[in-house]
KOLFI-389004 format. One record per residue (C-alpha): residue in one letter; x, y, z; residue number from 1. Coordinates in nm, 3 decimals. Last residue first. Layout:
r:a; px:X; py:Y; pz:Z; k:NUM;
...
//
This chain:
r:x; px:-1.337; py:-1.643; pz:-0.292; k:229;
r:x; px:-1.457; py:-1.309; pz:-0.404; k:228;
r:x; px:-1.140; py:-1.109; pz:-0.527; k:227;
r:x; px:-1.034; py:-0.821; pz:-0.353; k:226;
r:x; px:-1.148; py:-0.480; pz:-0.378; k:225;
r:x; px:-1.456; py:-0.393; pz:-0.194; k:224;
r:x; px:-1.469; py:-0.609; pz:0.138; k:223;
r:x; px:-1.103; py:-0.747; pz:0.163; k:222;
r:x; px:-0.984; py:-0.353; pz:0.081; k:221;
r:x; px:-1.220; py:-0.195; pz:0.331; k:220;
r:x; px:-1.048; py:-0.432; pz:0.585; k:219;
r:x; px:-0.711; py:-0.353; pz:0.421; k:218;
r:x; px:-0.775; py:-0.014; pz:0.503; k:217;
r:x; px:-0.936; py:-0.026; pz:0.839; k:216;
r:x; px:-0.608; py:-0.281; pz:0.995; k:215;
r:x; px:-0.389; py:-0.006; pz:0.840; k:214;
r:x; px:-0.513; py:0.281; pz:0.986; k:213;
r:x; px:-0.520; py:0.126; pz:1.321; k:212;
r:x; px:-0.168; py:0.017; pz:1.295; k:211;
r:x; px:-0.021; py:0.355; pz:1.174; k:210;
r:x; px:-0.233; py:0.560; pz:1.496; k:209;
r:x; px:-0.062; py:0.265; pz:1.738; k:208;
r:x; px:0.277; py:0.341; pz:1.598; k:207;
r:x; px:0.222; py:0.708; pz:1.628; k:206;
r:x; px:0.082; py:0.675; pz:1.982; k:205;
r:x; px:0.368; py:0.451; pz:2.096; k:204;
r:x; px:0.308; py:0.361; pz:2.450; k:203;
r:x; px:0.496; py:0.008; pz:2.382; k:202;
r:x; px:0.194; py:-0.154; pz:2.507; k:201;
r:x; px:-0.029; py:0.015; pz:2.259; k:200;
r:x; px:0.166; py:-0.014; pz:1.978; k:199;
r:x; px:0.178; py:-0.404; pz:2.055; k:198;
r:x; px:-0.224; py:-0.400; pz:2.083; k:197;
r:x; px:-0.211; py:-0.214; pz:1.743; k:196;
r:x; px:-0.020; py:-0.520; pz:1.604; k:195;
r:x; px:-0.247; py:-0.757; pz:1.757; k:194;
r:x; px:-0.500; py:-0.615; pz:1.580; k:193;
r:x; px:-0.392; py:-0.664; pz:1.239; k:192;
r:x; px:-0.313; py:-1.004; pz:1.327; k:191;
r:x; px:-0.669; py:-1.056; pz:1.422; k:190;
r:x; px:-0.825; py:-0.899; pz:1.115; k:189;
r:x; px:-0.599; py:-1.129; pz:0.901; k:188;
r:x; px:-0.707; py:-1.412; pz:1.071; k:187;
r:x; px:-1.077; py:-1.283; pz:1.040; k:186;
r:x; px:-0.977; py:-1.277; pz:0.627; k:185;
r:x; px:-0.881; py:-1.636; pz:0.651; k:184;
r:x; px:-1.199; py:-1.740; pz:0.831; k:183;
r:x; px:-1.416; py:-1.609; pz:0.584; k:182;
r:x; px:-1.589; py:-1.242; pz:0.566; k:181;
r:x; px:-1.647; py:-1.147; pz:0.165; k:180;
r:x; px:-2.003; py:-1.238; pz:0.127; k:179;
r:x; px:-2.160; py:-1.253; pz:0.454; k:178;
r:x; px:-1.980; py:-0.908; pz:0.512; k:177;
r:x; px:-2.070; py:-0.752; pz:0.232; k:176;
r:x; px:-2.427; py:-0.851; pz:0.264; k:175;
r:x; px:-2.441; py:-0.686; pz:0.647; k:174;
r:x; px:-2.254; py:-0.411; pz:0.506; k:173;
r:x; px:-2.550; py:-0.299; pz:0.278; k:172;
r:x; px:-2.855; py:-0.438; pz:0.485; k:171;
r:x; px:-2.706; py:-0.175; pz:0.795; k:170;
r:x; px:-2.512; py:-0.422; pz:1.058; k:169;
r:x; px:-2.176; py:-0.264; pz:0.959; k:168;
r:x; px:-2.343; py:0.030; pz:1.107; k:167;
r:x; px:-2.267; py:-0.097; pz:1.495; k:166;
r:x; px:-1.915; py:0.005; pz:1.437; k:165;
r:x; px:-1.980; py:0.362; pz:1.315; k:164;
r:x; px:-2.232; py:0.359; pz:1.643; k:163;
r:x; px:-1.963; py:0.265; pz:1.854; k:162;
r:x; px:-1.664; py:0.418; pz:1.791; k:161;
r:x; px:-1.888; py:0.742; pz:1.813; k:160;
r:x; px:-2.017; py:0.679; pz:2.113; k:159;
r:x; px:-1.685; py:0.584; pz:2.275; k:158;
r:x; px:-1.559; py:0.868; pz:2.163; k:157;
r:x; px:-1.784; py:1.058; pz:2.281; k:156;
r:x; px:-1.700; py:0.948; pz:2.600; k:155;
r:x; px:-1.367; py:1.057; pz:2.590; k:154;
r:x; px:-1.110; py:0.902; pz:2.848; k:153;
r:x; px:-0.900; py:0.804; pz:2.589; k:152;
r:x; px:-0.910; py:0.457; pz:2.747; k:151;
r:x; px:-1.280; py:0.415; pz:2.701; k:150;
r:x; px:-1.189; py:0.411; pz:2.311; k:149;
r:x; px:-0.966; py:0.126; pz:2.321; k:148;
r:x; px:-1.219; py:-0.112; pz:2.505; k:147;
r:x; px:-1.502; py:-0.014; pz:2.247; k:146;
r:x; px:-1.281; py:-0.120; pz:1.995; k:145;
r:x; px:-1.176; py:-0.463; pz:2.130; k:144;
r:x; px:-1.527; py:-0.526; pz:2.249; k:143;
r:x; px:-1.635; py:-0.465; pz:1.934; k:142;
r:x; px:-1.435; py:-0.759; pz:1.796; k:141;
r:x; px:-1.480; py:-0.958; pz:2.107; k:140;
r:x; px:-1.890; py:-0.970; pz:1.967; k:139;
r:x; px:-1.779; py:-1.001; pz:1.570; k:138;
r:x; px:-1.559; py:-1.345; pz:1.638; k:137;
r:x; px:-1.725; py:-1.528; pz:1.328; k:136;
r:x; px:-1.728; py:-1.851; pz:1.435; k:135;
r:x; px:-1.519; py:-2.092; pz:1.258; k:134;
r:x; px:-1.416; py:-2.256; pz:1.598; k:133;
r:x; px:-1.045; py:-2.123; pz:1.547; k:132;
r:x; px:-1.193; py:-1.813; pz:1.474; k:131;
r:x; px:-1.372; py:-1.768; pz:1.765; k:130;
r:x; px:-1.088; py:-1.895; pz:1.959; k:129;
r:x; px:-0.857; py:-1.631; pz:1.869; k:128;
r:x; px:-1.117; py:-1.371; pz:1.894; k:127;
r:x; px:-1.157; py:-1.478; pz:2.259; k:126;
r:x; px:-0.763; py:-1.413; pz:2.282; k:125;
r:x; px:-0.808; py:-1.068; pz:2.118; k:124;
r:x; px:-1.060; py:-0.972; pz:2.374; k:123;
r:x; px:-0.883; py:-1.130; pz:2.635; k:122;
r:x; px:-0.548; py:-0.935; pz:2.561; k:121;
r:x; px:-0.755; py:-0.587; pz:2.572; k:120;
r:x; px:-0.888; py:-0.648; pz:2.885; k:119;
r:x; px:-0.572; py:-0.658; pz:3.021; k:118;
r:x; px:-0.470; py:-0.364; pz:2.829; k:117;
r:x; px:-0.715; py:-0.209; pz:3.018; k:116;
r:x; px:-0.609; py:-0.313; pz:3.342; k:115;
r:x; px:-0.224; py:-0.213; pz:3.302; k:114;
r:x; px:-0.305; py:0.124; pz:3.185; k:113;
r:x; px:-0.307; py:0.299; pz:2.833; k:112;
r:x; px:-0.329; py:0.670; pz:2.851; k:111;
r:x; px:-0.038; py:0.776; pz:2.601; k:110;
r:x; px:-0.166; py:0.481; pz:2.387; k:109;
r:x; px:-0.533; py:0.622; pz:2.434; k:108;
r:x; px:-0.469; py:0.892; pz:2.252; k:107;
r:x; px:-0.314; py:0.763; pz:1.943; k:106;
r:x; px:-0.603; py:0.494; pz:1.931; k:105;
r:x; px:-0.855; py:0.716; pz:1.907; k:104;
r:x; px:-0.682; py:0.944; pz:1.640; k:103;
r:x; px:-0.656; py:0.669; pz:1.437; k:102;
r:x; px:-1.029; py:0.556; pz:1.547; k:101;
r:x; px:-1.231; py:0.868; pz:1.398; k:100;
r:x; px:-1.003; py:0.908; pz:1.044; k:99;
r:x; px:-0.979; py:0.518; pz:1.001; k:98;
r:x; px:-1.375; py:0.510; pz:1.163; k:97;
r:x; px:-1.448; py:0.787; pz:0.894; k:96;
r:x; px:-1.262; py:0.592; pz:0.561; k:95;
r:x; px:-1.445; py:0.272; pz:0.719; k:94;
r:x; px:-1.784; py:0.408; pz:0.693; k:93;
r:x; px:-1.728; py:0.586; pz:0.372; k:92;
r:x; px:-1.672; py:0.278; pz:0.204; k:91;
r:x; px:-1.924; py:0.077; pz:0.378; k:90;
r:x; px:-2.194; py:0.329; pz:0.231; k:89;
r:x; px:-2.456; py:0.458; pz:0.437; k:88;
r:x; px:-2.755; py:0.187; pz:0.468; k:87;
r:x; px:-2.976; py:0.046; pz:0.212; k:86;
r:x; px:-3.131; py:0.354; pz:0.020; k:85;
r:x; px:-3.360; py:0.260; pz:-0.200; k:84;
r:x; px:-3.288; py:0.204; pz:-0.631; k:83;
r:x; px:-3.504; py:0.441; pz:-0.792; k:82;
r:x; px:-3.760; py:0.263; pz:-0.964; k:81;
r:x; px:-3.762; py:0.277; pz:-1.376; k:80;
r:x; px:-3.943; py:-0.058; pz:-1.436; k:79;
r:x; px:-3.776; py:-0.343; pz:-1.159; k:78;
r:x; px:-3.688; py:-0.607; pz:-1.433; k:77;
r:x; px:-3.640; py:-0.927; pz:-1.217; k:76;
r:x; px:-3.291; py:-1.159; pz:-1.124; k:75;
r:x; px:-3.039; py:-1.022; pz:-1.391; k:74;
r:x; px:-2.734; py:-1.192; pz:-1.356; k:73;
r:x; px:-2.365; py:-1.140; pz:-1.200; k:72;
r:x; px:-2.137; py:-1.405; pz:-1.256; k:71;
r:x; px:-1.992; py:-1.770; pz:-1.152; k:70;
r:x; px:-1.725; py:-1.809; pz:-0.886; k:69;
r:x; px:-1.984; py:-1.611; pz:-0.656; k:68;
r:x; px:-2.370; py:-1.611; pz:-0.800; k:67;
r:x; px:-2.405; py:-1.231; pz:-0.720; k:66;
r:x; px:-2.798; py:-1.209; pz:-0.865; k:65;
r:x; px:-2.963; py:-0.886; pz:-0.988; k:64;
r:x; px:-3.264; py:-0.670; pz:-0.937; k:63;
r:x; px:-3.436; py:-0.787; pz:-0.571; k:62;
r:x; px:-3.411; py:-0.523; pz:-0.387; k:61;
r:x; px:-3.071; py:-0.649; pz:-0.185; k:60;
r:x; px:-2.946; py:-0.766; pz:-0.515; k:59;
r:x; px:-2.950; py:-0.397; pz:-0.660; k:58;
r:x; px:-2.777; py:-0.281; pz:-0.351; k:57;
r:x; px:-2.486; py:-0.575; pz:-0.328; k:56;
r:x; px:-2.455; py:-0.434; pz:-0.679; k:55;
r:x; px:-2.434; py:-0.085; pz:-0.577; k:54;
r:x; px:-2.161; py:-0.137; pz:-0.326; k:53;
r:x; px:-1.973; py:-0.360; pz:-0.577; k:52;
r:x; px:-1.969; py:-0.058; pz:-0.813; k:51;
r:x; px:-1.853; py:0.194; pz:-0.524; k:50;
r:x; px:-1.562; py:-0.058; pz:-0.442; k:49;
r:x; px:-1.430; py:-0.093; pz:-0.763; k:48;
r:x; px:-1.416; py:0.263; pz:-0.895; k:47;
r:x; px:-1.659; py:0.442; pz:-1.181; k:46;
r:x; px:-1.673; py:0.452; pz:-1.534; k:45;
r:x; px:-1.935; py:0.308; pz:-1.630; k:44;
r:x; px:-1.771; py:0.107; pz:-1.876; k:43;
r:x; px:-1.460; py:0.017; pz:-1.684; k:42;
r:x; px:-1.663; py:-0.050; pz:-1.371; k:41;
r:x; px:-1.865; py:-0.278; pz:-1.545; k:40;
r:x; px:-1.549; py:-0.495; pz:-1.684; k:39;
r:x; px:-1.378; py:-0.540; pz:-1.362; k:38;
r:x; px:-1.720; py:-0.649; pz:-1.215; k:37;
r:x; px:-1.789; py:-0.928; pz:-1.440; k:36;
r:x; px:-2.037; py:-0.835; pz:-1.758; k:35;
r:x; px:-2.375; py:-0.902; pz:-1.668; k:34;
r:x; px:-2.566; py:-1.236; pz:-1.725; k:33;
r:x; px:-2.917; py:-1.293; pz:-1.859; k:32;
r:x; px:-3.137; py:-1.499; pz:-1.611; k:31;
r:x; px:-3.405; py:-1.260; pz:-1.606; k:30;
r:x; px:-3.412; py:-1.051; pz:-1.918; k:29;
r:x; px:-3.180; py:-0.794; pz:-2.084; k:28;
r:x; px:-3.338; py:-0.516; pz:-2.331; k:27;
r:x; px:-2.983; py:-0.355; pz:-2.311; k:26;
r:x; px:-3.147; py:0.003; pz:-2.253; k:25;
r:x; px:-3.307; py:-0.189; pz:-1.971; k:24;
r:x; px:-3.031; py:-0.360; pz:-1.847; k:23;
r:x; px:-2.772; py:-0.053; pz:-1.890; k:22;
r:x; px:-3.070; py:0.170; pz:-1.677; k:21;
r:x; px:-3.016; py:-0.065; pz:-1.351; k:20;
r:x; px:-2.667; py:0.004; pz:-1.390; k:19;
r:x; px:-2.751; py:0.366; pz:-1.431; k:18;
r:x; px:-2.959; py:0.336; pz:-1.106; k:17;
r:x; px:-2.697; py:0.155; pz:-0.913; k:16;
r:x; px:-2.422; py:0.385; pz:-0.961; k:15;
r:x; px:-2.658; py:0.617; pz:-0.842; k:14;
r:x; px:-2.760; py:0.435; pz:-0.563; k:13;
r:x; px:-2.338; py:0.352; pz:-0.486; k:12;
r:x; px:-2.345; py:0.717; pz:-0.486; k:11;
r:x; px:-2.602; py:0.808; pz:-0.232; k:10;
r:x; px:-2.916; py:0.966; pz:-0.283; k:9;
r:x; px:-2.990; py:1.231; pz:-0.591; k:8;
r:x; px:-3.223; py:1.451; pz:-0.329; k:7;
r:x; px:-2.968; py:1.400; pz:-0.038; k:6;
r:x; px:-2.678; py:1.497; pz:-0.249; k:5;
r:x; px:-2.415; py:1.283; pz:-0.360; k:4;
r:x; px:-2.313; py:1.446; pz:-0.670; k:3;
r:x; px:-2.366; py:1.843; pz:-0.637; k:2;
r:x; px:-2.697; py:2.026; pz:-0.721; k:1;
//
């Protein structure tokens, strides 16, 4: 049966599961501390991002604590339970809306009209002032995306734009993004969408295709890669 399969469950699970393994081979006890992130994914062997995925698992059911600035420590001995699904990765999510909303935004830069990019402006400038109120400016940010999708004209695009967006509220994302969301990495979000607004209003598909790609990237990176602040 090949990795990933329904009956072995998602990676960051199985990553999870032979983390969860390493504490009890390693006879650790609440309160015990794990090695730091970089370290864990040397020894098992894995990348980054799927190894923070299946951390923010194991704390989701209870296994470990993510005390940020500090360590990663064993919260409760679970016996051998499989570690439950919490939502598809975030990984994957953002590799499909790069591959769904590239070609989105492509489209709907040789469709673009006057009123929709309207609409775009004020969904940026409300994201503006989210930010600048420390909110987190998630509402104008669908809006943004949803907005971009109706111009293609596609309503299954639309759909699908929205229900890969609306995934980041699964328990998995929604941890990631309490985590690793500030106010400096929404100011990065916003300039990365300002840039695909200018693609748009230069009715450049490639440009706008380059941007969108871009602004998915380095939002998986902030999530899985970078540094917790």
């Amino acid at each position: 049966m090949s990795a990933g399969s329904p009956a072995e469950g998602r990676l960051y699970q199985q990553v999870a599961d032979r983390i969860r393994a390493l504490i009890q081979a390693g006879g650790l006890r609440a309160g015990d501390r794990l090695p730091a992130e970089r370290e864990l994914a040397q020894q098992l062997g894995v990348s980054r991002p799927s190894l923070r995925e299946a951390l923010i698992a194991l704390e989701i059911d209870g296994t470990v604590e993510i005390r940020m600035g500090s360590g990663i420590y064993v919260q409760a001995a679970r016996g051998t339970a499989r570690t439950a699904p919490a939502g598809d990765s975030p990984e994957e999510l953002m590799q499909a809306r790069a591959a769904l909303e590239g070609a989105v935004a492509a489209l709907a830069a040789a469709r673009v009209t006057r009123e929709h990019l309207g609409a775009l402006r004020q969904a940026l400038d409300r994201m503006g002032a989210a930010i600048a109120e420390g909110r987190a400016p998630l509402d104008s940010d669908r809006v943004f995306h949803l907005t971009l999708a109706q111009q293609t004209g596609n309503g299954v695009f639309v759909r699908l734009v929205a229900g890969l967006f609306d995934a980041r509220h699964s328990p998995i994302a929604a941890r990631l993004r309490s985590r690793f969301d500030s106010p400096a990495s929404w100011a990065l979000a916003l300039a990365e969408h300002e840039a695909i607004l200018a693609a748009l209003e230069a009715r450049d598909p490639l440009r706008a295709q380059a941007a969108m790609h871009a602004h998915l990237e380095l939002s998986k990176r902030r999530w899985l890669e970078e540094e917790p602040r």
